[in-house]
N, CA, C and O of each residue as an XYZ file, in Angstrom:
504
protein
N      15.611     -5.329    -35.987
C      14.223     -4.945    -36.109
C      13.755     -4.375    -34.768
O      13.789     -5.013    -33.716
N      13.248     -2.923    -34.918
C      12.668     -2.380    -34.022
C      11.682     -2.784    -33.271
O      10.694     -2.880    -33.998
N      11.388     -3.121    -32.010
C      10.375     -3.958    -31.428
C       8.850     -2.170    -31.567
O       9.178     -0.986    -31.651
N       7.758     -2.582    -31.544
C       6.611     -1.774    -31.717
C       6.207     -1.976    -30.533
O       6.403     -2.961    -29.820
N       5.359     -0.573    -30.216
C       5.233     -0.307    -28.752
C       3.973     -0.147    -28.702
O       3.583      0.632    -29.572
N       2.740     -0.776    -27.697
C       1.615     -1.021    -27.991
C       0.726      0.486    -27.284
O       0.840      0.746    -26.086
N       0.075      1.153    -28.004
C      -0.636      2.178    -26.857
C      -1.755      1.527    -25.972
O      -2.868      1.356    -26.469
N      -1.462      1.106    -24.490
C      -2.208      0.872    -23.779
C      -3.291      1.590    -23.148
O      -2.989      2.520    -22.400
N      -4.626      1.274    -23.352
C      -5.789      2.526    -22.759
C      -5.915      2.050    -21.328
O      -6.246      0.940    -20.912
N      -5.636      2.947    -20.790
C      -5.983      3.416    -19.279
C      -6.793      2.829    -18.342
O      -7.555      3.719    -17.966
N      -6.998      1.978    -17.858
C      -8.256      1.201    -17.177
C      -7.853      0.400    -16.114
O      -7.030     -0.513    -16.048
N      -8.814      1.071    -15.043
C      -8.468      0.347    -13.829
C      -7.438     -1.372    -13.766
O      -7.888     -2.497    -13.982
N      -6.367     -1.080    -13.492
C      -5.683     -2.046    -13.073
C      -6.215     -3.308    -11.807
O      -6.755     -2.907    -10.776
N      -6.052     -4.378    -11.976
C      -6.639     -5.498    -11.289
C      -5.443     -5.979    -10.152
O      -5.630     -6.772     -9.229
N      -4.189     -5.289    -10.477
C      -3.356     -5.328     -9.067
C      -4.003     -4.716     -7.846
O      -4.902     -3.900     -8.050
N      -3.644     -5.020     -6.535
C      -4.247     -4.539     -6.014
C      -2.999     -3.880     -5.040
O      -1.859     -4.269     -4.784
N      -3.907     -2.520     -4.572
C      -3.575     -1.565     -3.958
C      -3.660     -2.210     -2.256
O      -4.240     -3.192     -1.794
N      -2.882     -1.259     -1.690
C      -2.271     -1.677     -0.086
C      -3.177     -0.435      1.143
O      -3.276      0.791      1.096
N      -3.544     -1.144      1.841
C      -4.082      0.004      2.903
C      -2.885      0.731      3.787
O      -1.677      0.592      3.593
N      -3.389      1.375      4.597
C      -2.657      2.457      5.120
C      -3.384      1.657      7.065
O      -4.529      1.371      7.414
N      -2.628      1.610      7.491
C      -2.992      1.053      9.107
C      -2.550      1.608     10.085
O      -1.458      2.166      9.990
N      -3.094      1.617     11.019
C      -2.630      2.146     12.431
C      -2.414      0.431     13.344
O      -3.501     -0.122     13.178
N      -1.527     -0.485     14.139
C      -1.609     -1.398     14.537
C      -1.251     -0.752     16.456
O      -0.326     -0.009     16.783
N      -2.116     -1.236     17.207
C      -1.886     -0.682     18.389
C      -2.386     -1.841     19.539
O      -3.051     -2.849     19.302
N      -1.817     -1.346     20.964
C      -2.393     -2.209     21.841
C      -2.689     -1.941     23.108
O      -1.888     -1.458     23.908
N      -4.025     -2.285     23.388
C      -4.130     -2.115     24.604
C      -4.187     -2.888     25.697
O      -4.242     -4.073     25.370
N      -4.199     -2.675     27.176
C      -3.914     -4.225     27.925
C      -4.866     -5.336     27.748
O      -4.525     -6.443     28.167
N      -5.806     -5.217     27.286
C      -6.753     -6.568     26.746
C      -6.676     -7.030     25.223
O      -7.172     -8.043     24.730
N      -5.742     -5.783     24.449
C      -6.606     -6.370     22.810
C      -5.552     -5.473     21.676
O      -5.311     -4.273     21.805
N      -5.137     -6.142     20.830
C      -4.245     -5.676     19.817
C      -5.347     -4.838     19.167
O      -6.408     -5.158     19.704
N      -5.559     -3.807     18.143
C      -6.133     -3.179     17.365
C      -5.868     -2.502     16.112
O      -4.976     -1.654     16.098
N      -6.513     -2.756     15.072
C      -5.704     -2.452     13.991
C      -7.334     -1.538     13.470
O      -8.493     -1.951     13.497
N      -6.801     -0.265     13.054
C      -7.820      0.281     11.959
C      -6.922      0.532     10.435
O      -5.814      0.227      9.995
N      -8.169      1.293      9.948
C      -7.519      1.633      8.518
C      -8.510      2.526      8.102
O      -9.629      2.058      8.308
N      -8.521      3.779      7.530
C      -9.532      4.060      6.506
C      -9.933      3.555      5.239
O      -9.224      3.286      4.269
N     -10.942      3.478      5.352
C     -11.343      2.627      4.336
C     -12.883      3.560      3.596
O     -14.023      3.117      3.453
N     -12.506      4.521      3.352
C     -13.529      5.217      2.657
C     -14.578      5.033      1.641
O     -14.228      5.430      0.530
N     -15.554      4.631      1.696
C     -16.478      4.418     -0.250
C     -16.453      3.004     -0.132
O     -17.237      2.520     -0.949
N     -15.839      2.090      0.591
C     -16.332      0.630      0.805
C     -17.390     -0.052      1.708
O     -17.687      0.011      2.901
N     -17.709     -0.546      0.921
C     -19.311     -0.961      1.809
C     -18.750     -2.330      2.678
O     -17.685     -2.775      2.251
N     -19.351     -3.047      3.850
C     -18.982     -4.084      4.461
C     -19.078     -4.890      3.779
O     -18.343     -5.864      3.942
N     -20.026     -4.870      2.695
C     -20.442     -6.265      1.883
C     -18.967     -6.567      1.215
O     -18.450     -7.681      1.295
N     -18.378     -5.512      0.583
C     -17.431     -5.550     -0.005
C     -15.526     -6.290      0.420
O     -14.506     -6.563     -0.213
N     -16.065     -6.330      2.031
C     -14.495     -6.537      2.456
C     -14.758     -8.040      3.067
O     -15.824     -8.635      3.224
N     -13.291     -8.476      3.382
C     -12.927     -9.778      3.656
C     -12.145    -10.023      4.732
O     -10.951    -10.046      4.433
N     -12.420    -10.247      6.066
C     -11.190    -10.597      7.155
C     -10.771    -11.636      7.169
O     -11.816    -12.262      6.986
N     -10.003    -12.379      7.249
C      -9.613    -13.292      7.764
C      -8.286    -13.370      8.883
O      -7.184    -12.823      8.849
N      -8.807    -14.144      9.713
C      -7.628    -14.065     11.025
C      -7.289    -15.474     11.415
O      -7.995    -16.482     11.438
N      -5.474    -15.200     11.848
C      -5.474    -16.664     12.546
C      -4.521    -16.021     13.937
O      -4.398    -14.878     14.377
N      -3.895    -17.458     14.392
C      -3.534    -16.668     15.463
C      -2.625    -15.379     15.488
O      -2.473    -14.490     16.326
N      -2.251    -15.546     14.638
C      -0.969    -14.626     14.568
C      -0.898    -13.482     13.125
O       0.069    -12.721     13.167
N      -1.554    -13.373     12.263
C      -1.901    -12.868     10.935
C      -3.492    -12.540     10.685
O      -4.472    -13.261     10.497
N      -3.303    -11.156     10.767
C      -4.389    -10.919      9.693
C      -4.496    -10.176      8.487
O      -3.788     -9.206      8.213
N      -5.667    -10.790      7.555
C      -5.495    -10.400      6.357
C      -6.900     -9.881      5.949
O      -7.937    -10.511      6.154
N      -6.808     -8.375      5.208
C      -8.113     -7.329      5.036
C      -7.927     -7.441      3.628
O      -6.896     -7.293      2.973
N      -8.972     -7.698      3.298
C      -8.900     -7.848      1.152
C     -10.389     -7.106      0.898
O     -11.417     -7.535      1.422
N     -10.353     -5.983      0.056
C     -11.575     -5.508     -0.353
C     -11.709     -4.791     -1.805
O     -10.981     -4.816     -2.797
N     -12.503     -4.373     -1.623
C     -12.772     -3.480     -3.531
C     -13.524     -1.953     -3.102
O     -14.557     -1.705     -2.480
N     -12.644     -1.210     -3.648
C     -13.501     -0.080     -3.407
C     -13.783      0.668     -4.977
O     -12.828      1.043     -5.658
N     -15.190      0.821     -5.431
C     -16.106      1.117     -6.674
C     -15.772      2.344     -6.581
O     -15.553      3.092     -5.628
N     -15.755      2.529     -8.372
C     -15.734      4.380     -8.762
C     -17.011      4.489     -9.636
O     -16.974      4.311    -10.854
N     -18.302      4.834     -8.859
C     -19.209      5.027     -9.898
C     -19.272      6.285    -11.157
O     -20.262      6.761    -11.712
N     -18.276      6.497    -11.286
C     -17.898      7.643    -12.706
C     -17.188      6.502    -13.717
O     -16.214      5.842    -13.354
N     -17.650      6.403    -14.685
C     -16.420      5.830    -15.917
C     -15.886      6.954    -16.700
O     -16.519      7.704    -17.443
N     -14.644      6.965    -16.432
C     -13.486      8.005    -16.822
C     -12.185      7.376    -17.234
O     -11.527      6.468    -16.726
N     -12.004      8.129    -18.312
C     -10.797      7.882    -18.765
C      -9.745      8.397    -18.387
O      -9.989      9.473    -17.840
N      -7.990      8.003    -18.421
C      -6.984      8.882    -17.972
C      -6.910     10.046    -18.003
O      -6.303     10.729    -17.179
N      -7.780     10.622    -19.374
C      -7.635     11.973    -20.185
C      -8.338     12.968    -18.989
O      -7.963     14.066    -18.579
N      -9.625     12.054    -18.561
C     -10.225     12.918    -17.797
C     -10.153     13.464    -16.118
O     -11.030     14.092    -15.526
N      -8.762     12.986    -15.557
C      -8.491     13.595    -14.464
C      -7.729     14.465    -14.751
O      -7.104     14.518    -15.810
N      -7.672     15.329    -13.775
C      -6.739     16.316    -13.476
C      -5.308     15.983    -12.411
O      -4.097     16.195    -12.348
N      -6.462     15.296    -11.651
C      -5.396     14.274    -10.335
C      -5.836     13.253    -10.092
O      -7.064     13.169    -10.079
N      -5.276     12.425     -9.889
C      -5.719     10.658     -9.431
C      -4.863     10.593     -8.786
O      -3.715     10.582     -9.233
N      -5.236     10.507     -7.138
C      -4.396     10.110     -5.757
C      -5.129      9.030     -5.521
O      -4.597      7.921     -5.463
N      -6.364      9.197     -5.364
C      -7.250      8.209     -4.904
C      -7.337      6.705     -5.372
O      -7.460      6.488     -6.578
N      -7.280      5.664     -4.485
C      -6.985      4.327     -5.481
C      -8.497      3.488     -5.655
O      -9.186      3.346     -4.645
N      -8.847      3.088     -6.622
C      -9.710      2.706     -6.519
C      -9.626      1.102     -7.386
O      -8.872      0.754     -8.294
N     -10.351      0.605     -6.919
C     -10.334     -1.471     -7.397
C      -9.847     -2.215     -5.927
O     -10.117     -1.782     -4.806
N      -8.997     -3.546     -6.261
C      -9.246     -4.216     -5.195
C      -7.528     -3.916     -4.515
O      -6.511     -3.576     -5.120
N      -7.722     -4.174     -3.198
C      -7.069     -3.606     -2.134
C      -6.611     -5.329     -1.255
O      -7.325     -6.330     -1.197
N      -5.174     -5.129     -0.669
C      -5.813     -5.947      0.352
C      -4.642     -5.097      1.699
O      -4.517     -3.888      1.892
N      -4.045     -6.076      2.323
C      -2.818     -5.740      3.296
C      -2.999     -7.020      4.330
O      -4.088     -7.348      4.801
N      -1.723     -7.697      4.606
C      -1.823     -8.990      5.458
C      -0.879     -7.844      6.808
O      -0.309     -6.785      6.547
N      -1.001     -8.554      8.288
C      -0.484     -7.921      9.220
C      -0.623     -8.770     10.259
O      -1.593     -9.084     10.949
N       0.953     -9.213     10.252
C       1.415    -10.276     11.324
C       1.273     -9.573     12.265
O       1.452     -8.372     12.060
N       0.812    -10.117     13.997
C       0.325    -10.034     15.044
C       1.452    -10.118     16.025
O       1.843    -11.211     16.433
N       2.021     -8.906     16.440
C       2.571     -9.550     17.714
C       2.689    -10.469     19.083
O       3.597    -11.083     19.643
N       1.393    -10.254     19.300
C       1.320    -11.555     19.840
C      -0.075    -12.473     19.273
O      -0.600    -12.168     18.203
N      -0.599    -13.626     20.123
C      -1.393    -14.386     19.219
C      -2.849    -13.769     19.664
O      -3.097    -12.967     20.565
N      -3.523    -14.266     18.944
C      -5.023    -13.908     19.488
C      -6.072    -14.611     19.760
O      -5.990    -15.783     19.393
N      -7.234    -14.240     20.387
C      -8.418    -15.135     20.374
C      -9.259    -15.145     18.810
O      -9.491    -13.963     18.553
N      -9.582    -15.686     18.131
C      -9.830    -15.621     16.723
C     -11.035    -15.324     16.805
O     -11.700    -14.465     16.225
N     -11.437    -16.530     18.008
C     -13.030    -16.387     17.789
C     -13.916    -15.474     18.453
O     -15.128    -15.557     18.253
N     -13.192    -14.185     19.605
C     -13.548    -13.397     19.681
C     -13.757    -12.113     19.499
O     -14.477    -11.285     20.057
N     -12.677    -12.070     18.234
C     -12.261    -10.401     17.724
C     -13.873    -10.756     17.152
O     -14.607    -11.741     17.079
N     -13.938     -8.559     16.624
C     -15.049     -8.604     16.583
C     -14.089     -6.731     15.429
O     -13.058     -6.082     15.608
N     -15.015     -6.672     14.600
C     -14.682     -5.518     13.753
C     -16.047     -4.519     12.972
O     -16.874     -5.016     12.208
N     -16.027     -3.524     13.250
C     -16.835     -2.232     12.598
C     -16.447     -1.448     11.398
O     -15.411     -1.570     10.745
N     -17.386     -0.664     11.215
C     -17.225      0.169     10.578
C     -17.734      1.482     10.687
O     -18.944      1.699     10.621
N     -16.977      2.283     10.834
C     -18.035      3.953     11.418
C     -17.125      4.719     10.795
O     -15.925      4.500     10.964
N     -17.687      5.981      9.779
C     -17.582      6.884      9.265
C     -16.398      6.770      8.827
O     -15.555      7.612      9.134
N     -16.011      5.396      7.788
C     -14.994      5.132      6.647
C     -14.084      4.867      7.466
O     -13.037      5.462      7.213
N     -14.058      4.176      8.399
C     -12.843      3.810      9.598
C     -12.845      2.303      9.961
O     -13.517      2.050     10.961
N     -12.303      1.357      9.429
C     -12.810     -0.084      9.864
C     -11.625     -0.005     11.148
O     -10.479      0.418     10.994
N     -12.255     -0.562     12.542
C     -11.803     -1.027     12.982
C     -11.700     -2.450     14.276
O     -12.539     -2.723     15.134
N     -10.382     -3.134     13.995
C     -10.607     -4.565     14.067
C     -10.240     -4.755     15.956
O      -9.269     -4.042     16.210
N     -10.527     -5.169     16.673
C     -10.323     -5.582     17.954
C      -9.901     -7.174     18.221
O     -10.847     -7.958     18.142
N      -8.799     -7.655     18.481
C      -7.892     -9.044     18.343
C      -7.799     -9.203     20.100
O      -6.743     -8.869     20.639
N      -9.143     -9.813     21.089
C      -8.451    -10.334     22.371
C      -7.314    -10.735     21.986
O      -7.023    -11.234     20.899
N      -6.102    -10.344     23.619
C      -4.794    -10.701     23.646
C      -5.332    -12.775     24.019
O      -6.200    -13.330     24.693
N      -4.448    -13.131     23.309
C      -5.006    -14.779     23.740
C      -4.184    -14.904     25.278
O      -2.993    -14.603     25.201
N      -4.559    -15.214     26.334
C      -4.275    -15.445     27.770
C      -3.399    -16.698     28.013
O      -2.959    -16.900     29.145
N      -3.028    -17.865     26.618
C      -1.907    -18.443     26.911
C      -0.276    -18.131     27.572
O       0.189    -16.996     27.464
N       0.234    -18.840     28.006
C       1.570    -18.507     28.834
C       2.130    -19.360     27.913
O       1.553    -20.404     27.609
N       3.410    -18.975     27.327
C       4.003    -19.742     26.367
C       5.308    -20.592     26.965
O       5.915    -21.565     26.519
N       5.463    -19.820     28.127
C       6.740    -20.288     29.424
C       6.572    -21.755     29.898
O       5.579    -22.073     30.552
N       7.313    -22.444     29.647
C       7.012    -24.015     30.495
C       8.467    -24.331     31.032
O       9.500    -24.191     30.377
N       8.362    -24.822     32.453
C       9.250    -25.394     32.711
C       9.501    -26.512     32.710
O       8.471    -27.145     32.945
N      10.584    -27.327     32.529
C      10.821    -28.732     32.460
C      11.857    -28.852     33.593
O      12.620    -27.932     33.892
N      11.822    -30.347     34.353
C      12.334    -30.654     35.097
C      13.741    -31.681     34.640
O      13.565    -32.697     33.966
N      14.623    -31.405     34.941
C      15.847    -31.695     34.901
C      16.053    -32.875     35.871
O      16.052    -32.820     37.101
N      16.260    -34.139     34.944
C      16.198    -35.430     35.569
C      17.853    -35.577     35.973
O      18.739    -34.911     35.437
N      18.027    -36.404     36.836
C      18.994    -36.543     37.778
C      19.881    -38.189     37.372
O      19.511    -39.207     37.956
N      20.817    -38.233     36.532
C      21.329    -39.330     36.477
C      22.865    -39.635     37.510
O      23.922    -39.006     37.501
N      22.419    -40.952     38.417
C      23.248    -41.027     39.115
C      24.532    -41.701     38.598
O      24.242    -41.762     37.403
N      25.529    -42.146     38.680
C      26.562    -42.405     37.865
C      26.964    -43.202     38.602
O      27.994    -43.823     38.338
């Protein structure tokens, strides 16, 4: 018996789509942007720890359209996120992030810990 094949209608998918990043550094501060076009701040989500951060947002298509009715669909639209481990660690509580002309971008102080410790090598006499 032939299995039946369901015609599925076209509608924004609830997977979510991946940003596109630039990750960079300068001598005070890791920096990560992304374009982020048609999303409002209300809409997005940072979260940071020392070493990971994670951008989760939704970007709205105020047209309701069906598949039939593009010509091209590059553009992704619904919810988004992208996680991005940190080369080194950061100050959490002082990054600080914008938004200007569809460009979020995030600023991560380098954290000023020294991770180097020396230990002293005890001396057993015999």
């Amino acid at each position: 018996m032939e299995k039946e094949t369901k015609n599925i209608e076209w509608a924004p998918s609830e997977a979510e789509g991946q940003l596109s990043i630039d990750v960079f550094q300068t001598p005070a501060d890791i920096v990560i942007k992304s374009t982020i076009a048609g999303v409002k701040p209300e809409h997005l989500d940072i979260a940071i720890t020392n070493d990971m951060v994670t951008i989760r947002g939704r970007r709205e298509t105020e047209e309701e359209l069906t598949r039939d009715d593009y010509f091209y669909q590059e553009c992704y639209w619904g919810p988004f996120s992208r996680s991005i481990i940190l080369p080194v660690d950061v100050q959490t509580e002082k990054s600080i992030a914008t938004l200007k002309n569809g460009v979020l971008t995030i600023r991560l102080p380098k954290s000023e810990k020294i991770k180097t410790k020396k230990i002293e090598i005890n001396r057993h006499e015999e």
